[in-house]
DSSP file (Angstrom, degrees, kcal/mol; ACC not computed):
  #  RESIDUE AA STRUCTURE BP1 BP2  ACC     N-H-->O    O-->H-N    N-H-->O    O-->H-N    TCO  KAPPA ALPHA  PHI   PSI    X-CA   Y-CA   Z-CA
    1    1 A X              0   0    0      0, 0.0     2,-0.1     0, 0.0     0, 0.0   0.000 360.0 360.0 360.0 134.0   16.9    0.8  -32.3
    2    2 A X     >  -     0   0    0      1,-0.1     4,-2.2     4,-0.0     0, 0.0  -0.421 360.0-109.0 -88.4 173.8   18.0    4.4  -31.2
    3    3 A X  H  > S+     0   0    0      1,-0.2     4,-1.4     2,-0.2    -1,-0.1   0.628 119.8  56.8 -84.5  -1.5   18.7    5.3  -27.8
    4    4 A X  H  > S+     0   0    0      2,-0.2     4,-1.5     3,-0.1     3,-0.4   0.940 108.3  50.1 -45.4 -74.9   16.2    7.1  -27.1
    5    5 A X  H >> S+     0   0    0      1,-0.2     4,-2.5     2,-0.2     3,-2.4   0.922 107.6  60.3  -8.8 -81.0   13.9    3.9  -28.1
    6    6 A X  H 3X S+     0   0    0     -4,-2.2     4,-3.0     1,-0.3    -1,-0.2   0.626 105.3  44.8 -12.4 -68.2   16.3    2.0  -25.8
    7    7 A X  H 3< S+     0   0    0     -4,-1.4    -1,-0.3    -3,-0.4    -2,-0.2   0.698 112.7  47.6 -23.0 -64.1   15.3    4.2  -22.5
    8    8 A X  H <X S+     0   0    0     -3,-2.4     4,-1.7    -4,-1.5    -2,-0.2   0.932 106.1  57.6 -71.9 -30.2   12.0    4.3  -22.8
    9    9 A X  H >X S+     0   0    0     -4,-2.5     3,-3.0     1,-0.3     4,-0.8   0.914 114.9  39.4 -55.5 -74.7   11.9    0.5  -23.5
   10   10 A X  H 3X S+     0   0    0     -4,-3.0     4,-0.8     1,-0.3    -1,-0.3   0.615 111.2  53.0 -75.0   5.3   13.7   -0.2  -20.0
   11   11 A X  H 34 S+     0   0    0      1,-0.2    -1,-0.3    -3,-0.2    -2,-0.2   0.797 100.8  59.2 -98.7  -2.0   12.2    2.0  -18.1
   12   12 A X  H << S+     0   0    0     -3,-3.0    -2,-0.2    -4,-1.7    -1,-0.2   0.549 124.4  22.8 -78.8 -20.8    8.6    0.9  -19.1
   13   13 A X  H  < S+     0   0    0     -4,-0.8     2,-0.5    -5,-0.2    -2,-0.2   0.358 101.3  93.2-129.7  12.7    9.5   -2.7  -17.7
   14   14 A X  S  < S-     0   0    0     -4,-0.8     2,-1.2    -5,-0.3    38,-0.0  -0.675  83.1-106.0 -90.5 148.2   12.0   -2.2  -15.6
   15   15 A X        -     0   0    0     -2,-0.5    39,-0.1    39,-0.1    38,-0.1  -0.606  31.4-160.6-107.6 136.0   11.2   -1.7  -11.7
   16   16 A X        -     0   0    0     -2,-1.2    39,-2.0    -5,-0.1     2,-0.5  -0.196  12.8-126.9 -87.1 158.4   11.5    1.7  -10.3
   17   17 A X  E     -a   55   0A   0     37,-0.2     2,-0.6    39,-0.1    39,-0.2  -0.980  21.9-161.2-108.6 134.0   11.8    2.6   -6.6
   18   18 A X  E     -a   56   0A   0     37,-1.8    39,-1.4    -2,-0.5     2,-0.2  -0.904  14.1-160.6-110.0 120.3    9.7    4.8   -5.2
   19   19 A X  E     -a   57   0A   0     -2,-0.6     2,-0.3    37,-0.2    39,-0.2  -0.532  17.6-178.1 -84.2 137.8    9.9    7.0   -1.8
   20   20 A X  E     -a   58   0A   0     37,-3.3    39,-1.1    -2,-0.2     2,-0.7  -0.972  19.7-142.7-140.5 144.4    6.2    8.5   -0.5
   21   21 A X  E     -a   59   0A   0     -2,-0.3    39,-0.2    37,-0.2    37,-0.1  -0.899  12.9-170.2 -90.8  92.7    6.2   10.6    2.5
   22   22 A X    >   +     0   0    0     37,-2.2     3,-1.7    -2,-0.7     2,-1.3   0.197  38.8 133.5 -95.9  23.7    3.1    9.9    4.6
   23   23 A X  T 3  S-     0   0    0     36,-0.3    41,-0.2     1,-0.2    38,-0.1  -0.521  81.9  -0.5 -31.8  71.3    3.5   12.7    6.9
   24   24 A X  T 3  S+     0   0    0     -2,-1.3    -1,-0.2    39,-0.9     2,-0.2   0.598 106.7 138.5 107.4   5.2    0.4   14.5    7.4
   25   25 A X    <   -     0   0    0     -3,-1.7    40,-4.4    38,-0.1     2,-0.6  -0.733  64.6-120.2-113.3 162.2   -1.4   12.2    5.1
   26   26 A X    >>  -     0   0    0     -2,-0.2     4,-1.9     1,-0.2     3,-0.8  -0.856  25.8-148.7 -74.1 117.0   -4.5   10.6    5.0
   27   27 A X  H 3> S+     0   0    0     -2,-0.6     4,-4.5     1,-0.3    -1,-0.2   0.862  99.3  49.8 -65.8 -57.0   -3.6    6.2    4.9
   28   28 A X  H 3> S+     0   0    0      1,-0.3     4,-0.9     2,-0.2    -1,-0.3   0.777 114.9  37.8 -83.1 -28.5   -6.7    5.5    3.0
   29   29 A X  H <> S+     0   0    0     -3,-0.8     4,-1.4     2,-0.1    -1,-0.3   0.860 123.1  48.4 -85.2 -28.1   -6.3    8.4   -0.1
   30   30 A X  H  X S+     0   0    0     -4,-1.9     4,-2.4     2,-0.2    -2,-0.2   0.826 102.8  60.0 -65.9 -28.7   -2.2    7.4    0.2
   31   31 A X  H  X S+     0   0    0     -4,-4.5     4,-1.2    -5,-0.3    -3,-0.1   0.979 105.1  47.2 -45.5 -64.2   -3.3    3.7    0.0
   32   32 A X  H >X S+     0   0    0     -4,-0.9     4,-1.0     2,-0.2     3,-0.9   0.972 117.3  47.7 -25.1 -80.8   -5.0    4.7   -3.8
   33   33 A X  H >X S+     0   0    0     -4,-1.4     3,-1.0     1,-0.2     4,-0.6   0.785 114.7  44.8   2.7 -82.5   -1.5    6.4   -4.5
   34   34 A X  H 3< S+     0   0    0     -4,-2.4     4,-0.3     1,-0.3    -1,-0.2   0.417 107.9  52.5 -54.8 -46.2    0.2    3.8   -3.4
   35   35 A X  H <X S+     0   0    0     -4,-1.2     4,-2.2    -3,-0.9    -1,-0.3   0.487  97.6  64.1  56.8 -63.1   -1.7    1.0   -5.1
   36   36 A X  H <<>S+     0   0    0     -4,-1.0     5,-2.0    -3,-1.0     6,-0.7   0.727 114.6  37.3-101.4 -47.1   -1.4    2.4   -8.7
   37   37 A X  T  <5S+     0   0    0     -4,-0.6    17,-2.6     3,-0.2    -1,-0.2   0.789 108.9  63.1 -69.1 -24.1    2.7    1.9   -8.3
   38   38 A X  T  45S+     0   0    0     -4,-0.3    15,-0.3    15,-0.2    -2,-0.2   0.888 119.5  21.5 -84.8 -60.0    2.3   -1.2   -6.4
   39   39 A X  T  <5S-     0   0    0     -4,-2.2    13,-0.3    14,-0.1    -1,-0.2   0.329 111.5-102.7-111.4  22.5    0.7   -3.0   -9.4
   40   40 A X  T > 5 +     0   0    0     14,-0.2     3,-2.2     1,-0.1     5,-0.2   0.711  64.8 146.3 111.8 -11.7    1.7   -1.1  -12.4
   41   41 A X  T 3 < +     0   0    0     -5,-2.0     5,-0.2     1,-0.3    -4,-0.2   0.709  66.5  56.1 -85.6  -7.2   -1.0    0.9  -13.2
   42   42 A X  T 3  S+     0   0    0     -6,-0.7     2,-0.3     3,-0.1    -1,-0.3   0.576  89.2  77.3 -63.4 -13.6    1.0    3.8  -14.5
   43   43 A X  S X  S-     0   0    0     -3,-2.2     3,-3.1     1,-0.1     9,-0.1  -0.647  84.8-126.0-107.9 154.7    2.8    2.4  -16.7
   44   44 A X  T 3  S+     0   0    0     -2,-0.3    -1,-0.1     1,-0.2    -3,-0.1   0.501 103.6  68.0 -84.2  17.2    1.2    1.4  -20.4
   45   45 A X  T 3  S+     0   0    0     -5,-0.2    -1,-0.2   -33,-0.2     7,-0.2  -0.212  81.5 145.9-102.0  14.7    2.1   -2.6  -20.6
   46   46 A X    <   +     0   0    0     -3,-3.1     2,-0.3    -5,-0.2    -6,-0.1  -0.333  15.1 157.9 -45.9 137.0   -0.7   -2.7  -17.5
   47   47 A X        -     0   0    0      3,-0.4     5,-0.3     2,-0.0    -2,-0.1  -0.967  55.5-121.9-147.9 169.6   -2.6   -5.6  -17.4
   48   48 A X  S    S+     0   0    0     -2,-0.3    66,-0.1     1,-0.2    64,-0.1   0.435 110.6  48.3 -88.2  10.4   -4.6   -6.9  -13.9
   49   49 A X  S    S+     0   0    0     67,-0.0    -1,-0.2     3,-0.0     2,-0.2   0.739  90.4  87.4-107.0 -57.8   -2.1  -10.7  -14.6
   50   50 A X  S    S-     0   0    0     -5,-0.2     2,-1.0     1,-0.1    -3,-0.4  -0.389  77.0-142.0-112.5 159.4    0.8   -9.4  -15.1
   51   51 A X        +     0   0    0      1,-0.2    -1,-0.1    -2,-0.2   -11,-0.1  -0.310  52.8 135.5 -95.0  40.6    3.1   -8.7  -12.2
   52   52 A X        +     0   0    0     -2,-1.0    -1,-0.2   -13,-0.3   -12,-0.1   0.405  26.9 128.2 -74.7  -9.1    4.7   -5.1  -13.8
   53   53 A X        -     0   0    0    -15,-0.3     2,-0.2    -3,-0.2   -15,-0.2   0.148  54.3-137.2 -57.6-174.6    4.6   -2.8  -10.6
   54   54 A X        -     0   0    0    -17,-2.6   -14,-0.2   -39,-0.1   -37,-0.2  -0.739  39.0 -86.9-143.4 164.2    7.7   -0.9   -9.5
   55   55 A X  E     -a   17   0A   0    -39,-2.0   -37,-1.8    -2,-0.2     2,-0.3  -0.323  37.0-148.7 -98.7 158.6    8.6   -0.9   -5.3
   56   56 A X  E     -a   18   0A   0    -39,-0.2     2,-0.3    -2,-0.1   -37,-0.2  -0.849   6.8-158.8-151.2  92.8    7.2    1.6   -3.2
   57   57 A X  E     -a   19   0A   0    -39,-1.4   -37,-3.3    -2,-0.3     2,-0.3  -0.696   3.2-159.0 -57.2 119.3    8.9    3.0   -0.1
   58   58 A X  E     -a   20   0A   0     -2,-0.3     2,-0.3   -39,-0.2   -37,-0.2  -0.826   9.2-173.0-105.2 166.7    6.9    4.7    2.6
   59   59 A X  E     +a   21   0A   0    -39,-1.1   -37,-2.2    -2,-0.3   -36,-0.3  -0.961  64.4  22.6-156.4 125.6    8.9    6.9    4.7
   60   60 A X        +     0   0    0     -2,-0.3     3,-0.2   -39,-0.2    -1,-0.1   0.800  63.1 153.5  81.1  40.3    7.2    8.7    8.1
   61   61 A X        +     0   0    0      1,-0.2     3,-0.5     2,-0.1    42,-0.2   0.498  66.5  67.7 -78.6   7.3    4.3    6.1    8.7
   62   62 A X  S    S+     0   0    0      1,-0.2     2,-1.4    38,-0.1    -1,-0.2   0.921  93.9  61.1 -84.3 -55.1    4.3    7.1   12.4
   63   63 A X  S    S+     0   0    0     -3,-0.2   -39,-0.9     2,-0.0    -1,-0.2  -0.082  73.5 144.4 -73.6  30.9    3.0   10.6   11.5
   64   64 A X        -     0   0    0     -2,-1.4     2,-0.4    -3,-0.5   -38,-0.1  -0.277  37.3-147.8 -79.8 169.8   -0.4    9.8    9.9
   65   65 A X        -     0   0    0    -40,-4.4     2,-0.2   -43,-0.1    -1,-0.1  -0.961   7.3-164.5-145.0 110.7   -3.3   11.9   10.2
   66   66 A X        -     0   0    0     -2,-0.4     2,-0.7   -40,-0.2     5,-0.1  -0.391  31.8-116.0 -71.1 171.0   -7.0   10.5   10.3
   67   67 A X  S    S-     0   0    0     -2,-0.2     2,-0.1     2,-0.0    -1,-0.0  -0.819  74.0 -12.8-123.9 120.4   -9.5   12.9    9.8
   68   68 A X  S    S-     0   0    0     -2,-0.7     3,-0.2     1,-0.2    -2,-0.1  -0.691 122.4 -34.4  91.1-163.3  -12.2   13.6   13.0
   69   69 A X  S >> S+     0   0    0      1,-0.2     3,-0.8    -2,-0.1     4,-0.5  -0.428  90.2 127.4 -83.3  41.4  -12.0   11.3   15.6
   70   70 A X  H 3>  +     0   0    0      2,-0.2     4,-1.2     1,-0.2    21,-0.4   0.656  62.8  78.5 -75.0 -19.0  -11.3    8.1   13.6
   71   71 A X  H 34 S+     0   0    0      1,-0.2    21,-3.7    -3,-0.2    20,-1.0   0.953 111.4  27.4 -50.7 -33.8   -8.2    7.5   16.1
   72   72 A X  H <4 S+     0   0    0     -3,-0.8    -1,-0.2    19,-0.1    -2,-0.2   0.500 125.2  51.8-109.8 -10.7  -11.2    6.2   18.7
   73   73 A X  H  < S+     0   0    0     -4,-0.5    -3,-0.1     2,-0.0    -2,-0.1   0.814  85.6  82.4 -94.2 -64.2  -13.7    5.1   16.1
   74   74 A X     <  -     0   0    0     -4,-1.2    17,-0.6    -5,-0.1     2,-0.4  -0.264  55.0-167.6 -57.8 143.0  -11.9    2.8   13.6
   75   75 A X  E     -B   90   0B   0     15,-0.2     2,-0.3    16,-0.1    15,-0.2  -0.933   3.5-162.1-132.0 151.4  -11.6   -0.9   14.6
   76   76 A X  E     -B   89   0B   0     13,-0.7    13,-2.1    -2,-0.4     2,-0.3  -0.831  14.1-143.2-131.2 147.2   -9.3   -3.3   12.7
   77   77 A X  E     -B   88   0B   0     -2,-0.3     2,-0.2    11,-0.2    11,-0.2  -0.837  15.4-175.5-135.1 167.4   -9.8   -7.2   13.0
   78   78 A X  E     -B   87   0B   0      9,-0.9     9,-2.6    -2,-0.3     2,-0.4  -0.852  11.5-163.1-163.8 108.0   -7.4   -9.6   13.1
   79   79 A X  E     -B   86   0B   0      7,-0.3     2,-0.5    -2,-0.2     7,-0.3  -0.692   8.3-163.4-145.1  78.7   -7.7  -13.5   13.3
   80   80 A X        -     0   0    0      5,-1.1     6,-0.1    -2,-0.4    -1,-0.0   0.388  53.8-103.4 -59.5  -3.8   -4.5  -15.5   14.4
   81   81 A X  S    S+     0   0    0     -2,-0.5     2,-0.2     1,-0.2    -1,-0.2  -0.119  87.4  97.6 109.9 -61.4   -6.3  -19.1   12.8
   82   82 A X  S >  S-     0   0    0      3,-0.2     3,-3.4     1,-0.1    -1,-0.2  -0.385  87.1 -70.6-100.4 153.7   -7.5  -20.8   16.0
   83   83 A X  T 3  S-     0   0    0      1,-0.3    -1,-0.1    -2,-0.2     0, 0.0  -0.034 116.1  -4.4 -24.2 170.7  -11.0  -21.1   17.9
   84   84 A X  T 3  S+     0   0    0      1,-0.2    -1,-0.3    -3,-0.1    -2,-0.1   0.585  91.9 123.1   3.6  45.6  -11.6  -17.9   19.3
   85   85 A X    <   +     0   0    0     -3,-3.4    -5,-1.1    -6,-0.1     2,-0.2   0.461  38.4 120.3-118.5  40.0   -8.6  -16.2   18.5
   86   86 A X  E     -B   79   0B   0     -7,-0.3     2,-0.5    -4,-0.2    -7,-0.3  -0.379  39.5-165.2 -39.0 138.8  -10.2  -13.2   16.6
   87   87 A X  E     -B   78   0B   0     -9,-2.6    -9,-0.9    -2,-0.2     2,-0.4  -0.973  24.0-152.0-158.0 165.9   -9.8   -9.5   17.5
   88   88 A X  E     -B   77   0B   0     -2,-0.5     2,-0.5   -11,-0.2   -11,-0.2  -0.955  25.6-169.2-147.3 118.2  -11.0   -6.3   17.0
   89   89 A X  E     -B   76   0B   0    -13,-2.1   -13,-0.7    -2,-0.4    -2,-0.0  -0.965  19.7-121.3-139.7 111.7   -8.5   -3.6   17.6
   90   90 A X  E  >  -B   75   0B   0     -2,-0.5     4,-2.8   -15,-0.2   -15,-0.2   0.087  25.4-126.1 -45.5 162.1   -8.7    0.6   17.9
   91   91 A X  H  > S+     0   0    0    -20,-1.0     4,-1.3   -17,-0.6     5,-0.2   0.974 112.8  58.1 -76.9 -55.1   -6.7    2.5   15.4
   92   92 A X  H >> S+     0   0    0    -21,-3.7     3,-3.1   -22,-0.2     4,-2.1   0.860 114.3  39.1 -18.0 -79.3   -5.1    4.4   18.7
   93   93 A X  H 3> S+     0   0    0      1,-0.3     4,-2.1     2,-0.3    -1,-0.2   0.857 117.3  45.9 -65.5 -44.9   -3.9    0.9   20.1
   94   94 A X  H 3X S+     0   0    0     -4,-2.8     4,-0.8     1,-0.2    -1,-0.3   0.731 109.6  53.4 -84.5   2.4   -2.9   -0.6   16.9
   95   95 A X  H << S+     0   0    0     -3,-3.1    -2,-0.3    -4,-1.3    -1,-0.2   0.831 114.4  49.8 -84.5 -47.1   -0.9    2.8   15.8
   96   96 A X  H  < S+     0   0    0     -4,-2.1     3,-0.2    -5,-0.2    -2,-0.2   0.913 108.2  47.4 -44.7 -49.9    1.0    2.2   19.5
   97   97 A X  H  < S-     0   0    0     -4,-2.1    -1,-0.2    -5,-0.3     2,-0.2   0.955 137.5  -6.0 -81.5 -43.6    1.9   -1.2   19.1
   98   98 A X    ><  -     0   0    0     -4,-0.8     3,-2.0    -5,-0.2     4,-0.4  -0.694  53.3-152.0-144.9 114.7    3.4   -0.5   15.3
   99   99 A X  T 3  S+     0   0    0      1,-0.3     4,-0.3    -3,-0.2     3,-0.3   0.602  91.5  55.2 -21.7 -46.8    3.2    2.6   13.5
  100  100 A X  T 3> S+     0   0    0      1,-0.2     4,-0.6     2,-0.1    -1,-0.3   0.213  81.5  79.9 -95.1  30.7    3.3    0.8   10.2
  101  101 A X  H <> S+     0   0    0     -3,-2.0     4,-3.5    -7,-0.3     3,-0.3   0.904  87.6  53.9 -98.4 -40.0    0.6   -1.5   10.3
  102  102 A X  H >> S+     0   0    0     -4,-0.4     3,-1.7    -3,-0.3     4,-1.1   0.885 114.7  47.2 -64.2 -65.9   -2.7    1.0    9.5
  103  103 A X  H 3> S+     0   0    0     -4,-0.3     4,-2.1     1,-0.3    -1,-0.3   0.673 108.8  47.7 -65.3 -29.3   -0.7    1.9    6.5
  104  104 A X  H 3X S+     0   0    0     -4,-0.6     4,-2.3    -3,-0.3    -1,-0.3   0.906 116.7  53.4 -70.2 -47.4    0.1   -1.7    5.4
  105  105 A X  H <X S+     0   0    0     -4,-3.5     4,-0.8    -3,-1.7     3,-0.3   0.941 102.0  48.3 -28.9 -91.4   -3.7   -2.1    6.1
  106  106 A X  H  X S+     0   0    0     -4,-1.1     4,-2.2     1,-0.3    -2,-0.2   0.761 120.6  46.6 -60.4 -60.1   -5.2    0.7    3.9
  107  107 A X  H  X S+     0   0    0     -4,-2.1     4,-0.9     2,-0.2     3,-0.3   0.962 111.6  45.7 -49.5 -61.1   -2.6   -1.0    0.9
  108  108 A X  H >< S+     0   0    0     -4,-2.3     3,-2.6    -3,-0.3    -2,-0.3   0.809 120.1  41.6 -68.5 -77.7   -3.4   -4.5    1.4
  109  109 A X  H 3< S+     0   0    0     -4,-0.8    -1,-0.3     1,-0.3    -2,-0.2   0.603 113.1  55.3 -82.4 -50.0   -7.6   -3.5    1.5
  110  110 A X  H 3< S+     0   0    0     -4,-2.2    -1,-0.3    -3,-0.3    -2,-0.2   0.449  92.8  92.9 -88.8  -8.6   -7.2   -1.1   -1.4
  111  111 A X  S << S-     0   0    0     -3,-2.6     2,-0.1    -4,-0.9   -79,-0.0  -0.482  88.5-101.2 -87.2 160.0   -5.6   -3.9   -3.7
  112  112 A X        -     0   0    0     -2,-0.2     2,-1.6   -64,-0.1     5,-0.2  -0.471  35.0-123.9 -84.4 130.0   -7.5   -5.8   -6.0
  113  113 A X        +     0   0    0     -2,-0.1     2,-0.1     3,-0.1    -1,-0.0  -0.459  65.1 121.8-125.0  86.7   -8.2   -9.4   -4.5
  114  114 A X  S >  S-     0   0    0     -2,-1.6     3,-0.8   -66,-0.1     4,-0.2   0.026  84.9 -79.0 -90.2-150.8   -7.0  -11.5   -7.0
  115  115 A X  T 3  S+     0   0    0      1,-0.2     3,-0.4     2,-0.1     4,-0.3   0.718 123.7  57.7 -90.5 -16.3   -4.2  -14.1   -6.5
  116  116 A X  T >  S+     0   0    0      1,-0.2     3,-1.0     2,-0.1     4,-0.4   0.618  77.0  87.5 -75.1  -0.2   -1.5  -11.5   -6.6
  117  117 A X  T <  S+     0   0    0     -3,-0.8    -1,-0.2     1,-0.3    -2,-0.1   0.762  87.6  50.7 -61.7 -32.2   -2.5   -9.3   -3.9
  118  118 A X  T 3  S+     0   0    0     -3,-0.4    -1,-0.3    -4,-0.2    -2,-0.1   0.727 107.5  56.2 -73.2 -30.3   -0.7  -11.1   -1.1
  119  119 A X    <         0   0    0     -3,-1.0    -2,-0.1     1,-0.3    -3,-0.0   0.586 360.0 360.0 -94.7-105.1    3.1  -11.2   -3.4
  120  120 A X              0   0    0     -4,-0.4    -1,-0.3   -82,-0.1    -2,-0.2   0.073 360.0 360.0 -77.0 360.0    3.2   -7.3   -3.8
């Protein structure tokens, strides 16, 4: 095997890190992005089983940008498990309380919901 071979071989199953900058971006077209590294789909050993994604840093999640008035619009639910403890929470309020949760959102929703979704 040359080394050339060699290269590509590990770098088609080996897992990559990746930085994305969500500064100025929309969560829910970076989710897609995001997604495509997250399980793999770039690389040509995909399959929707097997666990091949590569790690995916986001970097500036404070500084997302909804488009219109979706800060006051969007609602997020939430459901701790016990009687009544659902809740339904603005994008404003849940962007205050941690910056990185809409973006963790928009991933988690935009993944496929098999049994793997939860491990990546």
């Amino acid at each position: 095997m040359s080394a050339l071979k060699r290269v590509q071989q590990w770098a088609t199953f080996a897992r990559i890190w990746h930085i994305y900058n969500a500064a100025w971006q929309n969560p829910f077209h970076s989710s897609e992005l995001i997604k495509k590294y997250l399980m793999g789909m770039h690389k040509p050993i995909y399959h929707p089983m097997n666990d091949c994604g590569d790690h995916v840093i986001v970097i500036n999640s404070a500084d997302i940008a909804l488009p219109g008035d979706e800060w006051k619009k969007r609602v997020y639910f939430h459901h701790t498990g016990y009687p009544g403890g659902a809740t339904w929470t603005l994008a404003w309020n849940l962007h205050e309380k941690d910056p990185t949760m809409i973006i963790k959102k928009a991933v988690y929703n935009s993944m496929d919901g098999n049994l793997q979704r939860r491990r990546r």
